[in-house]
N, C-alpha and C positions, 0 to 999 in steps of 0.2 A: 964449551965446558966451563971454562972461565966467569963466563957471564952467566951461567948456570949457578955458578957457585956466588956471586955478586948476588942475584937477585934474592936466594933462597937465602943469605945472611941478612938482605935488608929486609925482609919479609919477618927473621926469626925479630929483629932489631926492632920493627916496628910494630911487633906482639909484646915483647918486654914492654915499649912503649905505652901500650895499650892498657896493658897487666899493672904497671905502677900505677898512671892516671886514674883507674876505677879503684886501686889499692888507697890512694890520694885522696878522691873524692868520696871515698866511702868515710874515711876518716874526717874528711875536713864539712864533708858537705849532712848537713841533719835531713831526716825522714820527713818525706812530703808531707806526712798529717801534720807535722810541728810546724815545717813551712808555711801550712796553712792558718797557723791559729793567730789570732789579731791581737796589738799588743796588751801586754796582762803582766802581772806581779810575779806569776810565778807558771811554770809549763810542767807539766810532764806526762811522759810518754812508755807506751808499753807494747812491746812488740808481745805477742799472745802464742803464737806460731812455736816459742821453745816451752815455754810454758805447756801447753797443753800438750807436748814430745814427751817434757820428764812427769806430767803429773795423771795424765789422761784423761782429764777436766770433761773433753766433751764424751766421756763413752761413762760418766756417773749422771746419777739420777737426782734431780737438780730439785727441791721444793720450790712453788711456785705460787707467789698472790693470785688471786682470781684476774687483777686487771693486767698483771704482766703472762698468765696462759694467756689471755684474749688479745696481747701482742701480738705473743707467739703463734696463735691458732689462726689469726688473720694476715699477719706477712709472712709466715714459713721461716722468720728469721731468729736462731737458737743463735743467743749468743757466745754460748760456750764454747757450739760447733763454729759458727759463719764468720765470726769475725778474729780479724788476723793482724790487725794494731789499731789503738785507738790514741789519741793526744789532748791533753787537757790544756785550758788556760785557767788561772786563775783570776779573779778582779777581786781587789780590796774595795769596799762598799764606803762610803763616807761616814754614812750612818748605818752604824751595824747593829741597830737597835730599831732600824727602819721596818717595812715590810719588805722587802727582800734581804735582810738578813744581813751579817758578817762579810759572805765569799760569795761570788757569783760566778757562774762557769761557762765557758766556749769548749766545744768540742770538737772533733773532727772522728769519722769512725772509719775504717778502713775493713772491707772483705766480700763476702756473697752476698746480694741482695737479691729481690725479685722487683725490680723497680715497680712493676705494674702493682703490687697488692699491695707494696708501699703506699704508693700513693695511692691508692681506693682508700684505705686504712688512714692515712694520713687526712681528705679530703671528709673523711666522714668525722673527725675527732677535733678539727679546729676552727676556733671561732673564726677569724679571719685569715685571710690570703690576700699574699702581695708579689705582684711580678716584680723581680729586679736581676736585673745583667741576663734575662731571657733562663733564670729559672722561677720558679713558686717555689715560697717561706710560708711557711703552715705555720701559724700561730698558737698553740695548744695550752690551757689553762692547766697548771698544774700547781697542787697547794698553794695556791693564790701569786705565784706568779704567772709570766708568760714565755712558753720556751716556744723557740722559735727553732724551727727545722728546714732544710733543704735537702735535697737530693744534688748534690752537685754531677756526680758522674754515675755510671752503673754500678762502681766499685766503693762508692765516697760520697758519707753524708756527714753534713754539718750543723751543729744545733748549739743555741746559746741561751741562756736565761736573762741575760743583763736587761733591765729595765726599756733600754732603746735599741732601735735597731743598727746603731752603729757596729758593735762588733760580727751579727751575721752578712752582713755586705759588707766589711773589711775581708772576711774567707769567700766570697764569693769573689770580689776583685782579684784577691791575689788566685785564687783558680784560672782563674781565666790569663794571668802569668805565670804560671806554678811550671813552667820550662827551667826557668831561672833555680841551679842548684843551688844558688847561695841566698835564695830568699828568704822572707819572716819577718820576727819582729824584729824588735830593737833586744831583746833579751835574750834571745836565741843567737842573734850574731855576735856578743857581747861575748857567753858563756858557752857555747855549745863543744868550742874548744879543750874544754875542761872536762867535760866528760870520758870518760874510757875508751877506747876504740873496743869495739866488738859486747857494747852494753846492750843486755837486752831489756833493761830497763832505765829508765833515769829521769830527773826531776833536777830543775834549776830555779832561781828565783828564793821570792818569800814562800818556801812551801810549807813552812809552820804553818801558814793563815788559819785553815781548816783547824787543829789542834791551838787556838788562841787565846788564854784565857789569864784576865787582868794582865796583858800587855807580854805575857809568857808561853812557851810553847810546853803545851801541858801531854803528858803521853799517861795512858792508863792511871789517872790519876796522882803522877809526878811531876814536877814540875821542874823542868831544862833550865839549867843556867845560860839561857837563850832569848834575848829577846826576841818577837814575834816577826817582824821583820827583817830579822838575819837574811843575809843572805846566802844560800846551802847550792854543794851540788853533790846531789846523792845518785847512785848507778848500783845496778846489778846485772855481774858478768856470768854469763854461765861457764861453767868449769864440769869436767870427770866426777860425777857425782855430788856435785853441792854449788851452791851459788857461792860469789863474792860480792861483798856489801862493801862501800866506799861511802861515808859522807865525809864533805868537805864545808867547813863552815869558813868564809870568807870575810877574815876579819880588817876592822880598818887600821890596823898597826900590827907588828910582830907583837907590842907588848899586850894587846886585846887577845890574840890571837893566843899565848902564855896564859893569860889570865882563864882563857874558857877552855883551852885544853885540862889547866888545873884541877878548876871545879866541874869538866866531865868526867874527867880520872876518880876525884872524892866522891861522885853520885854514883861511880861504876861499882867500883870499891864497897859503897855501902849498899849495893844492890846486890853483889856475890854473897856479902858475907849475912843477908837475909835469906838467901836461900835454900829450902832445906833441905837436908844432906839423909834423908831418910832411907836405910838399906833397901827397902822393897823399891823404891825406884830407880835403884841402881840395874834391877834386872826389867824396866820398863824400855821397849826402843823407843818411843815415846820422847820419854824425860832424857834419858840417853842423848836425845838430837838436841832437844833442848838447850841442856848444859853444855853439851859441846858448841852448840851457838857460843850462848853465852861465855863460855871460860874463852871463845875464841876470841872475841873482841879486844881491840887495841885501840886507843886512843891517843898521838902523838903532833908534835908541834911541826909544818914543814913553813917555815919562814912566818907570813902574814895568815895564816890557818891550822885552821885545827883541825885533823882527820880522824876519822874516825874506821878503822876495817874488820871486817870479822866475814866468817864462813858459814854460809848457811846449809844445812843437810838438806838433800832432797827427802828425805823421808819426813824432816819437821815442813820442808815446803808442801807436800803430799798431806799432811796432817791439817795443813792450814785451810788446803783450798779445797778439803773435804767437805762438803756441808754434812751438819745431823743427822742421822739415818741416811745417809747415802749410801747405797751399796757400791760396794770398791770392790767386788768381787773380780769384775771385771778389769779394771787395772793393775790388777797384783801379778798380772804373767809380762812384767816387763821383757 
């Protein structure tokens, strides 16, 4: 009986054990697709899986260019439906005046595929193909760059636009190690700390780049008391009916870090007090999520950063990732 009682305590003991270490690693260690991406200026990452639970993304009726049906019509692959996280790298371009542009991107895609009409599809759309680590990299011109794709696993494809082949054989290497929890770049091991535990979205790095303009990170035609290369780490955690929004800008002194808190306080300030206050949209749900974004936003100093939190509605997130004429009939019986 004794030993009865001994073993079934070391057993419960060695489940605690169990329960904290994946509790540990889920916190400390980042999502394979980030693992995989080669190093870059800025990452980010999107689990899709709670996303399409609060918004019903894959059950609306999606408009579609002619060449992206003829994606869809040739690999069976919807991406609304199939896929279940994807991860970004970003590359700052030298010359961003060049022909590849500004920002160049590494991907990694994570969910269902049908490998075989993959690659029929793939094979029939690129100019060249190249074996490397024992897969094919399909070449595909696209507005005058070359995106470059693999199929890494049954589950996991990888594609990059950057002018060389360097960064899709950087994701093809690290695949072929991708055991290793604590792999990646050099910017994921840096920061990934910083992120939230239990974010279902989140970006680290320069992730201004894309919004860049004269050296500033520009949003809907405003312009951030931000230079373009800040360095941010921004997350969204899901919560009881709304997200939570964190940016953190990483500044290089407390008194930097005082200074951009300020002047996002006075851009916030004169962004509330532009808004209009018009009765009829006070009974819109609409505007309603809206403002309560908005009036929810806080911007304060925690040492050498400036944060930024606010609470987003699922009914403005539902609102968002509605397309035009989408019928939402079908997502309204939450």
């Amino acid at each position: 009986m004794r030993k009865r009682t001994v073993y079934s305590l070391l057993l419960m003991l060695a489940l605690v054990v169990a329960l904290l270490a994946a509790v540990w690693l889920r916190k400390e260690a980042p999502p394979e697709a980030a693992r995989l991406l080669p190093e870059s200026d800025a990452i980010l990452y999107l689990n899709l899986k709670p996303l399409r639970a609060a918004t019903h993304l894959d059950r609306k009726t999606v408009a579609r260019s002619l060449e992206y049906q003829q994606f869809v019509d040739a690999t069976g692959i919807v991406p609304e439906r199939d896929l279940d996280s994807v991860a970004f790298a970003l590359h700052q371009m030298n010359n961003p005046n060049g022909p590849n542009g500004p920002v160049a991107y590494s991907e990694v895609f994570e969910g269902r595929f049908d490998g075989v009409r993959l690659t029929r599809y793939l094979a029939s759309i690129a100019s060249l193909q190249e074996q490397y680590a024992g897969h094919t990299i399909y070449t595909v011109p696209v507005e005058g760059r070359s995106l470059r794709i693999a199929q890494l696993g049954y589950d996991t494809i990888a594609a990059s636009n950057m002018p060389t082949t360097e960064q899709i054989h950087a994701m093809l290497d690290r695949y072929r190690s991708a055991a290793s929890p604590f792999g990646g770049s050099t910017l994921l091991s840096a920061h990934y700390r910083d992120v939230p535990m239990l974010s279902s979205a989140w970006a680290i790095g320069h992730v201004g780049l894309p919004f860049s303009e004269g050296g500033h990170i520009s949003l809907f035609g405003m312009q951030l008391p931000l230079p373009e290369d800040a360095t941010l780490v921004a997350s969204l955690r899901y919560g009881p009916g709304a997200l939570h929004l964190r940016v953190e800008q990483i500044a290089t002194s407390e008194d930097a870090a005082a200074r951009s808190t300020e002047a996002l306080n006075s851009l916030l300030h004169l962004f509330l007090a532009l808004q209009p206050k018009v009765a009829e949209q006070a009974e819109s749900p609409d505007a309603a999520a809206l403002r309560g974004f908005t009036e929810s936003i806080q911007i304060e100093q925690h040492k050498d950063r400036a944060v930024l939190t606010a609470t987003v509605p699922l009914l403005l997130l539902k609102q968002l990732t509605t397309p035009d004429g989408a019928d939402t009939a079908s997502g309204s019986g939450q």
